[in-house]
C-alpha positions as CSV (number, residue, x, y, z in Angstrom):
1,X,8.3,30.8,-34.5
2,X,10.3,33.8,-34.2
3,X,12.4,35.2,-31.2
4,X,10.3,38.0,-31.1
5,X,7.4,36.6,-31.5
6,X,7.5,34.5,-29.1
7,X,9.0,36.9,-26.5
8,X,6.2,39.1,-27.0
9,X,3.3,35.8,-26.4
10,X,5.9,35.3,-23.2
11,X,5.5,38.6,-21.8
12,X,1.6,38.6,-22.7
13,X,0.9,35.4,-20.4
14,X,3.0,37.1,-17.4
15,X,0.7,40.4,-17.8
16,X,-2.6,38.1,-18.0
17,X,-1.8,36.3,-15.4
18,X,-0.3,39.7,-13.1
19,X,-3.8,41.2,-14.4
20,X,-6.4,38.2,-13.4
21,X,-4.7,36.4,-10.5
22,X,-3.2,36.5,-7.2
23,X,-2.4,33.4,-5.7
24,X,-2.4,30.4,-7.8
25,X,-2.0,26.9,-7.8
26,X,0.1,25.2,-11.1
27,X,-0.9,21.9,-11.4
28,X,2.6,21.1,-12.3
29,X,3.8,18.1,-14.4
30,X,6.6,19.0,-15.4
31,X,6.6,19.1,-19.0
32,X,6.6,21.8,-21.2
33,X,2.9,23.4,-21.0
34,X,2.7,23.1,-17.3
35,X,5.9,24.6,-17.1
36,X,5.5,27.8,-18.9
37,X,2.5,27.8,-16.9
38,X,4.4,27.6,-13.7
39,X,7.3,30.1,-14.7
40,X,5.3,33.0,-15.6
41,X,3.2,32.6,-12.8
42,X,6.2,33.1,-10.7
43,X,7.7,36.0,-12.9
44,X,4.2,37.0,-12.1
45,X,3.1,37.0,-8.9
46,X,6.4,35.4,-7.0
47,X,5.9,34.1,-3.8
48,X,1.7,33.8,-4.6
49,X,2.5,31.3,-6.9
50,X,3.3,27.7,-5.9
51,X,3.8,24.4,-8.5
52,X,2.3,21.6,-7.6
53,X,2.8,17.9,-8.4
54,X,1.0,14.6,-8.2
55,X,2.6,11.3,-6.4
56,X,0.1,9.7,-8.0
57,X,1.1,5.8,-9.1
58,X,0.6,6.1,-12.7
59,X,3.3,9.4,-12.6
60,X,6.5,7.8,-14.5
61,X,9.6,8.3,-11.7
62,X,11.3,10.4,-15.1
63,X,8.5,12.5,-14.5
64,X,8.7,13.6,-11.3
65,X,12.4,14.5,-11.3
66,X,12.0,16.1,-14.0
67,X,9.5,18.3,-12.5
68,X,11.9,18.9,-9.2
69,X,14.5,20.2,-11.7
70,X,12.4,22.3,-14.0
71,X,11.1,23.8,-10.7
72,X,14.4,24.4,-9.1
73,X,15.6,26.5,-12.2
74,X,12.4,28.6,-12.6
75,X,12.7,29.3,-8.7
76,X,9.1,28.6,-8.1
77,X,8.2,26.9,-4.8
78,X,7.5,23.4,-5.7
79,X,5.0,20.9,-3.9
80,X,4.9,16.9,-4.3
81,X,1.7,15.2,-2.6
82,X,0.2,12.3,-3.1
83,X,-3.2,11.2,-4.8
84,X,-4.7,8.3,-4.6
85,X,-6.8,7.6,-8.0
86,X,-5.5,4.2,-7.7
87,X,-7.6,3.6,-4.8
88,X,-10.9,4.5,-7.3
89,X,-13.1,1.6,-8.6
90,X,-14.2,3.9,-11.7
91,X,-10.5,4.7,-12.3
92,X,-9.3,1.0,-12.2
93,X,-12.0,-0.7,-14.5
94,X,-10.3,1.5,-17.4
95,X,-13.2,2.9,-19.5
96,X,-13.1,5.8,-21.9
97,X,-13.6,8.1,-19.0
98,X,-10.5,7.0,-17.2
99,X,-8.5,10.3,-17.2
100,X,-12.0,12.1,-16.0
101,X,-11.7,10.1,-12.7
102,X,-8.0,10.2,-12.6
103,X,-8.3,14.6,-13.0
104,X,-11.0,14.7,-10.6
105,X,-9.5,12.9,-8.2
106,X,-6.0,15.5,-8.8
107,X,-8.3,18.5,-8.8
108,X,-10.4,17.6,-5.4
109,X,-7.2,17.0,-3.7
110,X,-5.0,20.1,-4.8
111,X,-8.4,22.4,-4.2
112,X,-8.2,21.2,-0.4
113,X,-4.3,21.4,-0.3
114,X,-5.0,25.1,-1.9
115,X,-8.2,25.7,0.6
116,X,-5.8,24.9,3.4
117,X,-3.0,27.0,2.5
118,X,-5.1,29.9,1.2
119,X,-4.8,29.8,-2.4
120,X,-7.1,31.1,-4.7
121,X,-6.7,29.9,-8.3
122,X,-5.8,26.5,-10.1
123,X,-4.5,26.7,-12.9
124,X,-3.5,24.0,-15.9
125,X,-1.4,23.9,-18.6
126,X,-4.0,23.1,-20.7
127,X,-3.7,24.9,-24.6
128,X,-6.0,25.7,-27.1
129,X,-5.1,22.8,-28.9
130,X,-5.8,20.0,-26.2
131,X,-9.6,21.9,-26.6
132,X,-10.1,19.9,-29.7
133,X,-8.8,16.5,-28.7
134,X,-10.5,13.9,-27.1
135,X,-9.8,14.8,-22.9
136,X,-12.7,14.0,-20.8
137,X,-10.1,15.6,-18.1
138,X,-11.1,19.1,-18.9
139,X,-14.6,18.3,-17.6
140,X,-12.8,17.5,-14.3
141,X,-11.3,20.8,-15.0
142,X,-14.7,22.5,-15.3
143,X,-16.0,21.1,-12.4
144,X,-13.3,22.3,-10.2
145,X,-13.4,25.6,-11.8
146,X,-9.2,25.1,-12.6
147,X,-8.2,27.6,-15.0
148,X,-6.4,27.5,-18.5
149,X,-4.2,31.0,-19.5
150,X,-2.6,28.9,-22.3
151,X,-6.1,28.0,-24.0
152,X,-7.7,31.8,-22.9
153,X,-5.0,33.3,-24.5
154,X,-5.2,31.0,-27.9
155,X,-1.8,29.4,-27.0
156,X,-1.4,26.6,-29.1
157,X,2.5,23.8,-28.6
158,X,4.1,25.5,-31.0
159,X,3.5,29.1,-29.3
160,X,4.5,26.9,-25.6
161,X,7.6,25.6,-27.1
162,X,8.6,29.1,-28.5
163,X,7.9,30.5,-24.8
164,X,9.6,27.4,-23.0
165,X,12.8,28.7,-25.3
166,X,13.0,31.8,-24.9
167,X,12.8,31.4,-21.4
168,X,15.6,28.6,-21.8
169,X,13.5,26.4,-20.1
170,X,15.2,22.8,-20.2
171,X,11.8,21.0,-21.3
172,X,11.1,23.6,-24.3
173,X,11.8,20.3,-26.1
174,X,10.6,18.0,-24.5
175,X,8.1,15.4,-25.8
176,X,4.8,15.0,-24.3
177,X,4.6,12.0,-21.5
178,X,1.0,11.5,-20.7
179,X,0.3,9.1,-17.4
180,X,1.1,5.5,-17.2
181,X,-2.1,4.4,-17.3
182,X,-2.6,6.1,-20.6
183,X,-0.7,3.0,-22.1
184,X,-3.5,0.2,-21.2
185,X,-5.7,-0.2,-23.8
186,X,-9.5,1.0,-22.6
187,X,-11.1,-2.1,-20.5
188,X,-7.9,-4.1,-19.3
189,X,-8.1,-2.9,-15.8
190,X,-5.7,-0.5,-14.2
191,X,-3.0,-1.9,-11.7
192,X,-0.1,-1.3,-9.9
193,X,2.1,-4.7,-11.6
194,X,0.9,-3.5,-15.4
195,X,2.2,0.7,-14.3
196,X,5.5,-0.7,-12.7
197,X,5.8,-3.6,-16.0
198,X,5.2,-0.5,-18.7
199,X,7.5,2.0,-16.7
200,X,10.2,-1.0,-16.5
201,X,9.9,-1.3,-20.6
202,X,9.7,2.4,-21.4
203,X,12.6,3.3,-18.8
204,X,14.6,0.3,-20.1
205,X,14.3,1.8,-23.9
206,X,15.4,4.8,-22.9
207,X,18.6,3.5,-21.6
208,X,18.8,1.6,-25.4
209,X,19.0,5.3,-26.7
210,X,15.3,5.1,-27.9
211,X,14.2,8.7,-26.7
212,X,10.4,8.8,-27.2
213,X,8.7,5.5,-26.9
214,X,5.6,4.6,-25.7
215,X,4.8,0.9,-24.3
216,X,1.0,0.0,-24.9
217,X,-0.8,-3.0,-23.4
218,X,-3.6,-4.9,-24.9
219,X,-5.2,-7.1,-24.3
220,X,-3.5,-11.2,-22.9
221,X,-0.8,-9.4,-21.9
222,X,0.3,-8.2,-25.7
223,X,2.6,-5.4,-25.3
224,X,2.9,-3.0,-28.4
225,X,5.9,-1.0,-28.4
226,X,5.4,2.5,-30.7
227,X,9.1,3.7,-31.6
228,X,9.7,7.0,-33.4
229,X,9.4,5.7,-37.4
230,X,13.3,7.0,-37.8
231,X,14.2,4.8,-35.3
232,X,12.3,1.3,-36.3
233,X,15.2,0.1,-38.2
234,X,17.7,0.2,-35.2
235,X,14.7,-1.8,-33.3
236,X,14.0,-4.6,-35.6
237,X,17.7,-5.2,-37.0
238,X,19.7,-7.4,-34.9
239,X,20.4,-8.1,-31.4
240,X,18.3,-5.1,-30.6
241,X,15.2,-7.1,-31.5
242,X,15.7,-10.3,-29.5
243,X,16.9,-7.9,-26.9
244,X,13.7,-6.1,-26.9
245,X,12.2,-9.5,-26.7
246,X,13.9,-10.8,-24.1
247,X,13.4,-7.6,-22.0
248,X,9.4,-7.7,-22.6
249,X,9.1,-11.0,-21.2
250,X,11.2,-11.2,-18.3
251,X,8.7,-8.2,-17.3
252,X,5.4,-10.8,-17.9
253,X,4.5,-9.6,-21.5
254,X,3.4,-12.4,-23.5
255,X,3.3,-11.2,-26.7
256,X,5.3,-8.1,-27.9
257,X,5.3,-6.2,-31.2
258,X,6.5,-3.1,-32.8
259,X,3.7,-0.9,-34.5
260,X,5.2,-0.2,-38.1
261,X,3.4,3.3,-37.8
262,X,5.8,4.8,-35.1
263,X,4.8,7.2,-32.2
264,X,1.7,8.3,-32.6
265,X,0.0,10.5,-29.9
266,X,-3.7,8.9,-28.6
267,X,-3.7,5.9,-30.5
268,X,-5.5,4.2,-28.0
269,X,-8.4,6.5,-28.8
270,X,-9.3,5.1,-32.2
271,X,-11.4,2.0,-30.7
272,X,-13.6,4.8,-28.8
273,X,-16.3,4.5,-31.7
274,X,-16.7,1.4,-30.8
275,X,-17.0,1.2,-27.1
């Protein structure tokens, strides 16, 4: 995308949001659609704008401080409370509408944190392109009436990213990094052990230099590891594989392989048909 393109779509999304809002919530992950959320609300309406982010468990540690720096640099005051979807029967058993339970839960409690404070308006990063992607969260979404200028204003990742850059925000290139809980396969109940086991595996990748990684559990404890496909050689060649190996089960993984298709983003979907 161009410079001037994108500075244009940039200065669009602050004038929508000058035009439409006055004080907003950001539900505020941290990465990069959230983020350009967050900074042009605050270019915006300054001091009527406030991020906020989850403590929920299933929020990778990387996550958070992430979030506290991109914050920091855009200026934007910054909030961290806790949720407590783990505390949800519906959201532990694990079915296809896991992330419905686990957004409702996120929206009820910043729409009382907002309520208190007298905020108006929640918005999302949510773009036009998560609209056609399987995300029973934006019903949550609906439900709480949070709102999406990315999506209203046809904003798709590759217009975010362009925004993020030109606003030399440090996630511009960042990869997505969906919830922990993302990583266990539908059914195979949610807990505390398996979030801490696939953060362990998916921090301790890192640290090999692996840089987007995503550590999926299945079922009897089979952990499959999906590795960008330029980097599947380093993983399998020797003494990163028994390394890798060694790693998974001294975190309780029974069985551990590496998916010979790479990353790819909601694999865990393709079994919904059959739920």
């Amino acid at each position: 995308m161009r410079n001037d393109q994108a500075s244009e779509q940039a200065l669009a999304l602050v004038e929508h949001l000058r035009t439409e809002y006055y004080r907003v919530v950001v539900a505020f992950s941290g990465g990069v659609d959230s983020a350009v959320v967050a900074a042009a609300a605050f270019r915006a309406l300054g001091s009527n704008a406030v991020a906020w982010t989850s403590l929920g468990a299933a929020v990778p540690e990387a996550d958070r401080a992430s979030a506290m720096s991109v914050a920091r640099s855009i200026g934007i005051e910054h909030v961290m409370v806790p949720t407590h979807e783990i505390h949800n029967p519906d959201y532990l058993a694990n079915g296809p509408d896991r992330c419905f339970h686990c957004k409702s839960t996120l929206y009820s409690t910043i729409a009382a944190w907002a309520k208190e404070h007298e905020y108006e308006t929640i918005l999302s990063g949510t773009n036009v392109e998560d609209l056609g992607d399987y995300r029973p969260g934006l019903q949550a979404a609906a439900d709480w009436n949070v709102r999406a200028p990315l999506a209203d204003l046809g904003y798709g990742k590759q217009a975010v990213r362009g925004i993020a850059a030109v606003w030399g925000l440090e996630v511009a290139n960042k990869p997505a990094s969906p919830c922990l809980a993302s990583r266990i396969a539908y059914g195979q109940v949610v807990t505390m052990g398996r979030l801490n086991r696939i953060q362990a595996m998916e921090s301790w990748l890192h640290g090999q230099g692996f840089y987007d990684v995503r550590a999926r559990l299945h079922a009897e404890d089979l952990l499959r590891l999906e590795i960008q496909a330029t980097e599947l050689a380093a993983a399998v060649s020797e003494p990163m594989r028994s390394q890798i190996a060694v790693k998974a089960t001294e975190l309780g993984f029974r069985y551990v392989t590496i998916d010979i298709q790479g990353r790819q983003s909601g694999s865990m979907n393709r079994v919904l048909n059959d739920l």
